[in-house]
C-alpha positions as CSV (number, residue, x, y, z in Angstrom):
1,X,-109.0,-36.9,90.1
2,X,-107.6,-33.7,90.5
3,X,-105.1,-32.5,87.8
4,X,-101.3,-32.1,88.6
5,X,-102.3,-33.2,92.3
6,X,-103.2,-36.5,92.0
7,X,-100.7,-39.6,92.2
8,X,-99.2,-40.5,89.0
9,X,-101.0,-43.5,88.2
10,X,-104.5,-42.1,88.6
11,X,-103.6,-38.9,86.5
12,X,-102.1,-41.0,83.8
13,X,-105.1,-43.4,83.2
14,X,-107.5,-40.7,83.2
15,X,-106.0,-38.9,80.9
16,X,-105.2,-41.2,78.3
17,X,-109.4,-41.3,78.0
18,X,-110.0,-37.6,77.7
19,X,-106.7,-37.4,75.0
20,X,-107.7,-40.3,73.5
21,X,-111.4,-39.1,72.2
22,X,-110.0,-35.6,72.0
23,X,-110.9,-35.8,67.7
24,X,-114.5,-36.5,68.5
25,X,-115.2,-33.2,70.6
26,X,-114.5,-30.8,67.5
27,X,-117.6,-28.7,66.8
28,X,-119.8,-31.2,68.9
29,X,-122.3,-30.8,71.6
30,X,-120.6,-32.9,74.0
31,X,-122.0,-33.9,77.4
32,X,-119.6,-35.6,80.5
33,X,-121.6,-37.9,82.7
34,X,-120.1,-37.9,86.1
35,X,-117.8,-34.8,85.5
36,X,-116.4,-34.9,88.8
37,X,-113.6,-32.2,89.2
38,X,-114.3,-31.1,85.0
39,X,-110.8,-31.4,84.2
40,X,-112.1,-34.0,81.3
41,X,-115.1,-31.8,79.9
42,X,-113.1,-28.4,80.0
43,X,-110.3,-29.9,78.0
44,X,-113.1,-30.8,75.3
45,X,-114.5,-27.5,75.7
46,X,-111.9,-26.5,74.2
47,X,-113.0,-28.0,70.6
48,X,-116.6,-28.6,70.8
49,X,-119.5,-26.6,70.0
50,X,-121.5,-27.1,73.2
51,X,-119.7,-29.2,76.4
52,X,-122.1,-29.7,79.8
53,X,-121.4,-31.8,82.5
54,X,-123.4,-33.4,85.4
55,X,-122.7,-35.0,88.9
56,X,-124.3,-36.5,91.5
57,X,-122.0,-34.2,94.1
58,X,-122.8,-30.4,94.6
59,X,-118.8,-29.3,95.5
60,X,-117.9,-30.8,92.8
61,X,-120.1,-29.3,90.3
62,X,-119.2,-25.2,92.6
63,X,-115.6,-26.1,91.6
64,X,-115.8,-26.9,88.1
65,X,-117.9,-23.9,87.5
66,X,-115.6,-21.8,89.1
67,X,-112.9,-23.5,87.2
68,X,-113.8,-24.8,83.8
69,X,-116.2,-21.3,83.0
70,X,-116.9,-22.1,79.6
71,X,-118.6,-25.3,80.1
72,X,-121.4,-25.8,82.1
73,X,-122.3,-28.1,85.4
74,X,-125.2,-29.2,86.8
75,X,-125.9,-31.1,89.5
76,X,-128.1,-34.5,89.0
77,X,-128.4,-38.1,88.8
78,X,-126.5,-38.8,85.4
79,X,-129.8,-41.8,85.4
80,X,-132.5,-39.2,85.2
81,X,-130.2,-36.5,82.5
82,X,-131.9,-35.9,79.1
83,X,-129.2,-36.9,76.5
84,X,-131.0,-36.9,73.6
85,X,-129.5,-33.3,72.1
86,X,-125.9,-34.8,72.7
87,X,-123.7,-35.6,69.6
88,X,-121.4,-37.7,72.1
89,X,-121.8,-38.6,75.3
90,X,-118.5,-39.5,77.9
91,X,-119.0,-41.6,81.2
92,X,-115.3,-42.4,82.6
93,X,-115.3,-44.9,85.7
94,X,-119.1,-44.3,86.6
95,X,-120.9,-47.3,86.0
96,X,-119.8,-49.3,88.4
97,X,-120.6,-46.5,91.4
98,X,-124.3,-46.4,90.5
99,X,-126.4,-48.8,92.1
100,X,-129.0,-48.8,88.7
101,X,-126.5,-49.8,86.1
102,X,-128.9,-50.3,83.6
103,X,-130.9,-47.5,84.4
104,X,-128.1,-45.4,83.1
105,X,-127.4,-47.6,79.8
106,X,-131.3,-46.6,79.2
107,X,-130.9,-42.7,79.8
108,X,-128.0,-42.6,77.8
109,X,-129.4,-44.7,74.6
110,X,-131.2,-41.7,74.1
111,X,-128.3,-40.0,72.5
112,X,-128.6,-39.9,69.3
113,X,-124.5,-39.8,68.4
114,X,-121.6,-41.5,70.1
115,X,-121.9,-42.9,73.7
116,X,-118.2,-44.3,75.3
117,X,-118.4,-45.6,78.9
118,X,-115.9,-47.1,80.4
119,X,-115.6,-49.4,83.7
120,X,-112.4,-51.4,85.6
121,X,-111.4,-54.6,85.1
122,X,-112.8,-56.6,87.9
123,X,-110.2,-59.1,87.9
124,X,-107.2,-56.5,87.8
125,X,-108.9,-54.3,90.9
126,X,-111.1,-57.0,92.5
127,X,-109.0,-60.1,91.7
128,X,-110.6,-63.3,92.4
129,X,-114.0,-62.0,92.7
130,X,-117.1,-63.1,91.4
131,X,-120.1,-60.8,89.3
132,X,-122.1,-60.7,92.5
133,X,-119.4,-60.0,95.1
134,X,-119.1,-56.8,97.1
135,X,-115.8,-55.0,95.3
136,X,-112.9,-54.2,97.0
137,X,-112.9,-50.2,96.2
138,X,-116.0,-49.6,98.9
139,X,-117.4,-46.9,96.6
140,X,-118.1,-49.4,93.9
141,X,-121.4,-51.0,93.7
142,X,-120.7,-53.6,90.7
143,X,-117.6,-54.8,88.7
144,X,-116.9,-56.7,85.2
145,X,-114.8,-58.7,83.3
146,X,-114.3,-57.5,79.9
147,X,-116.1,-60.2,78.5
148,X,-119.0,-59.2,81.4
149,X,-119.0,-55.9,80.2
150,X,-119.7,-56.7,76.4
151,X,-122.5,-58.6,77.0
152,X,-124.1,-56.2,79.4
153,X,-123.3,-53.4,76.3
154,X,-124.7,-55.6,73.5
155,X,-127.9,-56.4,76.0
156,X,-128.5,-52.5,75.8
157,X,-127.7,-51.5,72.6
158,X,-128.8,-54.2,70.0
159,X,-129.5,-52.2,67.1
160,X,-126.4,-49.4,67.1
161,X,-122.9,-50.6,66.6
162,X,-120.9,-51.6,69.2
163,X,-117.0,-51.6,69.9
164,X,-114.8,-52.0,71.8
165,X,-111.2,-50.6,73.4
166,X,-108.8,-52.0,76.3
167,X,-106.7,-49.6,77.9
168,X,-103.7,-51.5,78.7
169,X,-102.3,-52.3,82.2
170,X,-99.4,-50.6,82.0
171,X,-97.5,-47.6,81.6
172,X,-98.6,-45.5,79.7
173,X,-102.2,-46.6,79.8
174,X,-102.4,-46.4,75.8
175,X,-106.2,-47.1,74.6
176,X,-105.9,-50.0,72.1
177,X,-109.1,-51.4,69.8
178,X,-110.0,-54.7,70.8
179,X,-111.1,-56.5,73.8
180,X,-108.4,-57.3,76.2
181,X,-108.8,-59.8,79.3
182,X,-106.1,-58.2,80.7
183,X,-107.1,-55.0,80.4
184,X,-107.0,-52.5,83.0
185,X,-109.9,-50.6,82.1
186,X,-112.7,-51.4,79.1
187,X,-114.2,-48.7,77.5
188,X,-117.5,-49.3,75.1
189,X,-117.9,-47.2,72.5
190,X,-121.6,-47.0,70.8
191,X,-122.1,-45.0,67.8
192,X,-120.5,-45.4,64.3
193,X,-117.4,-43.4,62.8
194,X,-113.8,-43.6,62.1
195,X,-111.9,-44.2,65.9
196,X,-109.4,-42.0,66.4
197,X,-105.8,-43.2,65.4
198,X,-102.8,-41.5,66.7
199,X,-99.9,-42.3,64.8
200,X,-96.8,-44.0,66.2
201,X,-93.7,-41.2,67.1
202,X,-90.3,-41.7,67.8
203,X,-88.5,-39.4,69.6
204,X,-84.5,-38.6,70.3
205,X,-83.6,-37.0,73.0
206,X,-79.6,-36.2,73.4
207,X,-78.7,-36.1,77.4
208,X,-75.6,-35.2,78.9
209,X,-75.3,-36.4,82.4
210,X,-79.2,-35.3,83.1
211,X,-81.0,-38.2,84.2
212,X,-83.6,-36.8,86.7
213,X,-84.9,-34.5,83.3
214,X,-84.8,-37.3,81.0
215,X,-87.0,-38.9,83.5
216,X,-89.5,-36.1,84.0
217,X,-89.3,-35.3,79.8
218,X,-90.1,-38.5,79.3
219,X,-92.7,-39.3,81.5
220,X,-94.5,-36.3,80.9
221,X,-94.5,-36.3,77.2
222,X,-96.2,-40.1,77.7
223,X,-98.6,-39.2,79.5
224,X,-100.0,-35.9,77.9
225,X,-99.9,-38.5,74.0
226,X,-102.3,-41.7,73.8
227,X,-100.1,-42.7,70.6
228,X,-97.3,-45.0,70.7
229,X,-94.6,-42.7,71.9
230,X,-91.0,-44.3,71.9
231,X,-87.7,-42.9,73.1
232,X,-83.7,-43.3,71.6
233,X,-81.8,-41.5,74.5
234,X,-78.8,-41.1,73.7
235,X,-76.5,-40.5,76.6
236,X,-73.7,-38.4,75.4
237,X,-70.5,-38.5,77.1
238,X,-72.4,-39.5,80.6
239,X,-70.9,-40.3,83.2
240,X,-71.7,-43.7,84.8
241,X,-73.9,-42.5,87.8
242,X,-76.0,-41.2,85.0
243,X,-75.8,-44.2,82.8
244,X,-77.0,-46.6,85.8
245,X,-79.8,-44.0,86.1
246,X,-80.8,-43.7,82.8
247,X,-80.7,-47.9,82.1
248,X,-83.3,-47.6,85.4
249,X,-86.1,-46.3,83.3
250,X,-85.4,-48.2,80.4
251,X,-86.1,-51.4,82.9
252,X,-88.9,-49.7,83.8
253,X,-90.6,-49.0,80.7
254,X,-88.8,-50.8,78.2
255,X,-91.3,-51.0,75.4
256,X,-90.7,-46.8,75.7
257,X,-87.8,-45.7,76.6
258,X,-83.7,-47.9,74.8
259,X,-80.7,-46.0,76.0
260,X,-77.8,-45.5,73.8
261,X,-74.2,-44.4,75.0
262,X,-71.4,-42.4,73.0
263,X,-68.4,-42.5,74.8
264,X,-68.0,-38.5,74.5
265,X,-70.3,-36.3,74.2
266,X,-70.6,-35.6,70.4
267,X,-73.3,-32.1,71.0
268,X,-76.4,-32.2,70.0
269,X,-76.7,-32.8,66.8
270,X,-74.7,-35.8,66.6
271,X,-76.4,-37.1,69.8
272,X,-79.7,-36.3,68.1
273,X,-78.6,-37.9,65.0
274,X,-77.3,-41.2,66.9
275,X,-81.0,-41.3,68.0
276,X,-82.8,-41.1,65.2
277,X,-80.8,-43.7,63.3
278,X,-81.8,-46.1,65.5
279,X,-85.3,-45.4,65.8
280,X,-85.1,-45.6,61.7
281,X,-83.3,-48.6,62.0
282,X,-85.6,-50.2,64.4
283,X,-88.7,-50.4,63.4
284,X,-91.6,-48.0,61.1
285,X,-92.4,-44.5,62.4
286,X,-95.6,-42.6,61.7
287,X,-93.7,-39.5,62.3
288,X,-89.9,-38.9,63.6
289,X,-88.7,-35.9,66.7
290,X,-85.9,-34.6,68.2
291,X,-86.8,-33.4,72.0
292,X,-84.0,-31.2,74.8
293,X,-84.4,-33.3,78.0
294,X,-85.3,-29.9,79.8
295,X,-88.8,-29.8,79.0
296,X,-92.2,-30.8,80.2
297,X,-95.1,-30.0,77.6
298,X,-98.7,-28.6,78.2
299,X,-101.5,-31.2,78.2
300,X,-102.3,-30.9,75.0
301,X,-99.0,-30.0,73.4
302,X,-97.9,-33.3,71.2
303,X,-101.2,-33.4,70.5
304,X,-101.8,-30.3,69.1
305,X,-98.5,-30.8,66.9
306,X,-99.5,-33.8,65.7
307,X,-103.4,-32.2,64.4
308,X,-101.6,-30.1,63.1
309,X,-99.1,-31.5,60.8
310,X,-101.9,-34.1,59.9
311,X,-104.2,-31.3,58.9
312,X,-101.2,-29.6,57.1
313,X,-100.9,-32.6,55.1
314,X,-104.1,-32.7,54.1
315,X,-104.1,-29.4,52.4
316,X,-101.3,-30.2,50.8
317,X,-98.8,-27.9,52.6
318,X,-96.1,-30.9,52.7
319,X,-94.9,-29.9,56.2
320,X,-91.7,-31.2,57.0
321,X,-91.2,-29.9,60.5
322,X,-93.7,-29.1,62.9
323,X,-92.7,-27.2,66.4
324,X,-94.4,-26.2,69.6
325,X,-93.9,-22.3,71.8
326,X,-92.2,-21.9,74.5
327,X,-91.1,-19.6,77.4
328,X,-87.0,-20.5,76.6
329,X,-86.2,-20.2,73.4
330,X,-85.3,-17.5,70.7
331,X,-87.1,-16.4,67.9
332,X,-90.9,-16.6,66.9
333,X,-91.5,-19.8,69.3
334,X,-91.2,-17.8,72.4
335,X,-94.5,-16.6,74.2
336,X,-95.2,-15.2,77.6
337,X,-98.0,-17.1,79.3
338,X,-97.6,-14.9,82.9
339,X,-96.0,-15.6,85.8
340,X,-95.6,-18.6,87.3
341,X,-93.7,-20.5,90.3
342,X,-94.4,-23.9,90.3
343,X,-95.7,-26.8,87.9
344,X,-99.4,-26.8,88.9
345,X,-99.2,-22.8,87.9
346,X,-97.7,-23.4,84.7
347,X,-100.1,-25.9,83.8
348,X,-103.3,-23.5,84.5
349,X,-101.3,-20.5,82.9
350,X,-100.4,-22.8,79.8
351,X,-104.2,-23.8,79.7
352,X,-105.3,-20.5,79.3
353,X,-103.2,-19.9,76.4
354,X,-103.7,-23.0,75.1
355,X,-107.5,-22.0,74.8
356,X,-106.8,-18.6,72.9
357,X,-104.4,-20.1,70.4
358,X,-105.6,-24.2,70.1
359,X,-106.1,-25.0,66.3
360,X,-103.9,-22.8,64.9
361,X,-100.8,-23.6,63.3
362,X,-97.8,-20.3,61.4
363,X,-95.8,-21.0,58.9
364,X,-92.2,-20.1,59.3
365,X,-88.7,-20.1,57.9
366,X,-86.4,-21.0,61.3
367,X,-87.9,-23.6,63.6
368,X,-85.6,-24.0,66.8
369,X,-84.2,-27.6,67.5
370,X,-85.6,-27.7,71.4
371,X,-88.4,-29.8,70.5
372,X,-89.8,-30.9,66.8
373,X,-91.7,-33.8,65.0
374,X,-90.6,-34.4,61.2
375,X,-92.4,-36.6,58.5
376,X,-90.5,-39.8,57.3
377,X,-90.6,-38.0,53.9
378,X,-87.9,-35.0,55.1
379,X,-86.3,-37.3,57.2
380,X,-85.5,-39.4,54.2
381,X,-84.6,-36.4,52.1
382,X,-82.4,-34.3,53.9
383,X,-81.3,-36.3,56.8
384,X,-80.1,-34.8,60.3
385,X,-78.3,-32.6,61.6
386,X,-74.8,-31.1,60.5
387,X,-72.2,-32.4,63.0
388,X,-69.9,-29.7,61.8
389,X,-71.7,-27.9,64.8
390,X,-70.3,-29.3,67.8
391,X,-72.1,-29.0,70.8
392,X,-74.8,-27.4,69.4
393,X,-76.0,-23.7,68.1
394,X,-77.2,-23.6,64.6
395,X,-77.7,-26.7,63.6
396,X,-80.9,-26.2,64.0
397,X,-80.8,-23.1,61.6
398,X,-79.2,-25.2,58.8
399,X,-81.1,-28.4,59.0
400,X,-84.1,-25.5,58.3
401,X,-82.4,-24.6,55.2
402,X,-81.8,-27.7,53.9
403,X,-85.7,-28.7,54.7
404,X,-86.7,-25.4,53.0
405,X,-85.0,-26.0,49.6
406,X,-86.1,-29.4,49.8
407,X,-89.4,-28.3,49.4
408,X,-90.7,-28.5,52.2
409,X,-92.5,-26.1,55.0
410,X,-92.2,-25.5,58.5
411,X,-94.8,-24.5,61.2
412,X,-95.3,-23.6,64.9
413,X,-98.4,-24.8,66.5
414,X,-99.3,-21.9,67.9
415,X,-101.2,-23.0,71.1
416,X,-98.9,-26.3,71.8
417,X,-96.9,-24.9,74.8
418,X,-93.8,-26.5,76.0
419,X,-91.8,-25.5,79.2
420,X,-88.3,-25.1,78.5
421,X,-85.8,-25.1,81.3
422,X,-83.0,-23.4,78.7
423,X,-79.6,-24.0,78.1
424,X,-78.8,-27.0,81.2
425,X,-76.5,-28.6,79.2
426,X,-74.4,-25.5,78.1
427,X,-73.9,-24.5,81.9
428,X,-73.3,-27.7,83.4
429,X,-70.4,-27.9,81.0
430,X,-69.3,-24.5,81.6
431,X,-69.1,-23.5,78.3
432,X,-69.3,-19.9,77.1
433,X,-72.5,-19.6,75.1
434,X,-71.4,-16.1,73.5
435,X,-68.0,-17.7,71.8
436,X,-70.2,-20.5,71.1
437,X,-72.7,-18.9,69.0
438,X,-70.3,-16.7,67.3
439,X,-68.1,-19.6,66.3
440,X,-71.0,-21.5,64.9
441,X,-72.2,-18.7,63.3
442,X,-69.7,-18.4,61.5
443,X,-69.7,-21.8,60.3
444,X,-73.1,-21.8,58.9
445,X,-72.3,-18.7,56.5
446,X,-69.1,-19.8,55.7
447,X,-71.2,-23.0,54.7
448,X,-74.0,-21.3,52.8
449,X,-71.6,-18.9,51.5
450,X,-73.5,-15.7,52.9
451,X,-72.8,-12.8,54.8
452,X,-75.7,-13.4,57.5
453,X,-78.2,-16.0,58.8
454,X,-81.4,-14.6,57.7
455,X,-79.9,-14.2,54.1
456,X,-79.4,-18.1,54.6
457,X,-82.4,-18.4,55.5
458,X,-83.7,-16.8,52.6
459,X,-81.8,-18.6,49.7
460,X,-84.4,-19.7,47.1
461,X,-82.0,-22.3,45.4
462,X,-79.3,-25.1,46.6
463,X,-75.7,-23.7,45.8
464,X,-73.5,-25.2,43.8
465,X,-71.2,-27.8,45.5
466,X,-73.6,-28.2,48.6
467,X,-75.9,-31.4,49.5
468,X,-79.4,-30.9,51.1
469,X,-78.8,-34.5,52.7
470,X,-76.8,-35.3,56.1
471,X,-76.4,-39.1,56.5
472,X,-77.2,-39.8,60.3
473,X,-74.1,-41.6,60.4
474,X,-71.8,-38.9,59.1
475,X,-68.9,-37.6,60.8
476,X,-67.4,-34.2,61.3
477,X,-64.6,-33.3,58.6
478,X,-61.7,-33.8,60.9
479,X,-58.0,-32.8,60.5
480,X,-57.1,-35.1,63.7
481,X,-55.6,-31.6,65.3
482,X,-58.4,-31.5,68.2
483,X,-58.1,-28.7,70.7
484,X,-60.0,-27.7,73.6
485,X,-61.7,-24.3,73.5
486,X,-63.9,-22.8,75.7
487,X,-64.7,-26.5,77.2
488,X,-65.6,-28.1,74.0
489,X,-63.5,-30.1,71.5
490,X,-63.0,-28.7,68.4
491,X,-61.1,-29.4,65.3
492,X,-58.7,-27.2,64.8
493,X,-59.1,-27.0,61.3
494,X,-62.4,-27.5,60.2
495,X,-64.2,-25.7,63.3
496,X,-62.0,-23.1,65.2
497,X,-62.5,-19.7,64.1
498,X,-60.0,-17.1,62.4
499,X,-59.5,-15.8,65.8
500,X,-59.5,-19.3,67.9
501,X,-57.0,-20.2,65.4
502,X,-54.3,-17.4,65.5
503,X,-54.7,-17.6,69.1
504,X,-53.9,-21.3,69.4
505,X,-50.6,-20.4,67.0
506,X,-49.5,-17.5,69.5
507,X,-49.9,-19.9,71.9
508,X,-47.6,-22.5,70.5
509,X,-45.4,-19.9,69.1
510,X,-45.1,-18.2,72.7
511,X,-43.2,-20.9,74.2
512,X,-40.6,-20.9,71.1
513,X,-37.3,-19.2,70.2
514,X,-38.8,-16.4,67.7
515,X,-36.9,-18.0,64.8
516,X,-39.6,-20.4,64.7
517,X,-41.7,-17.8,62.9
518,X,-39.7,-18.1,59.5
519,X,-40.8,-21.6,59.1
520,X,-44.4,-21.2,59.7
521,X,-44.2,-18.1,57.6
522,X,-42.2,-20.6,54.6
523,X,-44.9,-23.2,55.2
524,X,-47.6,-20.3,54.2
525,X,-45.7,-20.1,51.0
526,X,-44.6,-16.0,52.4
527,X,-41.7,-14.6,51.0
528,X,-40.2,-11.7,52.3
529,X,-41.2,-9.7,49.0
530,X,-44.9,-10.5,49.6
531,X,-44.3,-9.8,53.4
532,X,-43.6,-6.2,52.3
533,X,-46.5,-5.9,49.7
534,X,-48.7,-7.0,53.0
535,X,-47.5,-4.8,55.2
């Protein structure tokens, strides 16, 4: 399995092992067994205190030096390999290739720690195969049941504690406790200790005729999280190419992905909102997310933001919002990670960076709305976004001040990299991003009542008049006198600027006998006394 180049399926499974365990590899000496290309053992490099890794194949073992330098590869039998200094030992898909399996089960029982092996199910890749037939993949020597494969464990290891996981036959490979008959792969886990648990996240992602990014989004946010990770898209004023598209995926993973339509595209915020009423709705939700569909994250990115905030919440820091960096976005998020001209380079670059800046999490006042998770807690207390934004610009911002005087923090996981294509949906609509920000901008301090956004961002107390919570079913304040500006409907009233305003009158007034202006100017209460005091 060769990261980023291997098909789909393969990649998926395998990682979901690695990702899985990835709690177990902090500040242990960790040893791989069969490391193959060492995609798996540099990844938990990353966190332990010692990581080597041995394979039967000499190319193999050149390459991962040459790749994964600060772990180290041998070449050897994994049968004959001394693991008794090992704290945890990993052994993905190798059992069944060696022709001594329980010569290996011996070597390895030397380890004092936490031993996982897993093996394939025999009767979802051999099917209809007996114990003692040949399997159908030629470099296999022997294949189990999962019910097989217990026994054989148990034989082995009668005086440690035994469990067991299924890693479930379908996308996205999630690693469940229990044995499964139906399981695509079984995984033993020897050793005592807490099994990881990743909590349960539900994300929505506002789309506005961008299926073929919703599809990559979603699929590679899946398959870099071995949590439940479940999806309100919310198509926002798509057209129906896009719609047919989108239902597609929710046939094809429907236990991940439910599509939602709003007839017109509502921005951002209210898209975002849409989705995360009916993920509160639906069912319970460790923690609650907002996601662009222009982005594909860094192997370890989710999962990094999710150690985080759990870590966070654990010293009593009562994070509310938790974000990853990024190459597109403004503010403290964005981080250069080098060059790069395709996905397999921004993978390797984001690795790197990943490995300088892992574990670390800042503390900040202004957490952009690309891509964030939120604790039920906030979620409950201040609600969503402000649809008084439109489109979208700076509804970001204010959701941050509401969170903030809520009392609660926000952070950046400061090695969680996320690629951000940037602004899709703002040129695919043609909008102009400039009159767009300053518009919005001036509705958040008109809001706040403040001359700027950092001195919003800054307020240490709720004014009067204002309410920290947004129901996720609110609606704009709306006059009914909708125009369209700049490509975007806005109310005329409650949204258009000073200037977007006087323009819009011109406009009407243009076309009319000049006489016209003495009404307006009698329905603005002007005399021609306090005309001349103006003037």
């Amino acid at each position: 399995m060769i990261p980023h180049e291997a098909d789909p399926a393969t990649e998926l499974f395998h990682w979901q092992r690695y990702l899985y365990f990835r709690p177990w590899y902090v500040g242990q000496k960790v040893i791989d067994a069969a490391s193959g290309e060492g995609y798996g053992l540099g990844y938990a490099a990353v966190f332990a205190k010692e990581a080597a890794g041995f394979d039967i194949a000499p190319d193999a073992v050149q390459h991962a030096r040459l790749r994964y330098p600060h772990s180290s590869f041998d070449v050897a039998d994994v049968c004959d390999v001394d693991y008794s200094s090992a704290d945890l030992v990993t052994s993905f898909e190798t059992i069944e290739h060696l022709p001594d399996p329980g010569k290996f089960l011996k070597a390895v029982a030397a380890c004092p720690g936490r031993i996982v092996i897993s093996t394939p199910n025999r009767d979802n890749h051999s099917p209809g195969n007996k114990l003692t037939d040949k399997p159908f993949n030629q470099y296999h020597t022997i294949e189990w049941t999962p019910q097989e494969f217990a026994e054989l464990i148990h034989q082995h290891f009668p005086d440690r504690q035994v469990r067991f996981l299924s890693q479930e036959n379908r996308w996205p490979g999630l690693v469940r406790e229990g044995l499964d008959p139906a399981a695509k792969y079984t995984i033993a886990v020897i050793g005592d200790g807490e099994l990881p648990k990743w909590p349960r996240i539900g994300l929505a992602m506002p789309t506005c005729n961008q299926a073929q990014r919703v599809h990559e989004a979603v699929y590679s946010l899946g398959k870099f999280y071995p949590g439940e990770l479940e999806f309100a898209v919310v198509a926002n004023g798509s057209n129906a190419e896009t719609k047919a598209k989108l239902r597609e995926i929710e046939a094809d993973i429907p236990h991940v992905v439910s599509i939602y339509e709003n007839a017109r595209n509502l921005g951002y915020g209210q898209g975002a909102n849409r989705g995360l009423e009916e993920l509160w709705t639906s069912k319970w939700y460790d923690l609650f997310g907002v996601v662009n569909d222009d982005v594909l994250p860094a192997v370890d990115c989710l999962c990094q933001m999710v150690a985080a905030i759990e870590e966070l919440q654990t010293a009593g820091q009562r994070p509310g919002l938790i974000g990853p960096v990024s190459n597109s976005v403004n503010g403290r998020q964005q981080v250069d990670i080098g060059a790069f001209s395709s996905y397999k380079e921004m993978m390797y670059l984001s690795e790197l960076y990943h490995r300088e800046h892992h574990s670390s999490a800042s503390q900040v006042s202004q957490l952009r709305g690309l891509f964030f998770l939120m604790t039920p807690d906030c979620l409950n207390d201040i609600g969503g976004f402000d649809p008084r934004f439109g489109i979208g610009n700076f509804e970001d911002d204010d959701l941050n001040v509401r969170a903030r005087l809520a009392g609660y923090t926000m952070w950046i996981a400061d090695g969680a990299f996320l690629y951000h294509v940037g602004s899709s949906t703002f040129r695919a609509l043609g909008l102009d991003y400039n009159a767009n920000i300053s518009r919005n901008m001036g509705l958040l301090v008109e809001k706040w009542g403040v001359p700027s956004l950092n001195a919003a961002l800054s307020l240490n107390s709720k004014p009067e008049g204002i309410d920290l919570f947004i129901p996720l079913t609110v609606k704009p304040t709306s006059s009914d006198f909708k125009v369209t500006i700049n490509h975007e409907t806005i109310d005329l009233v409650y949204q258009a600027t000073e200037t977007e305003f006087a323009a819009y009158v011109v406009n009407v007034l243009r076309e009319r006998p000049r006489e016209s202006r003495l009404a307006l100017l009698a329905s603005l209460g002007v005399s021609k006394a306090k005309a001349s005091r103006a003037a």
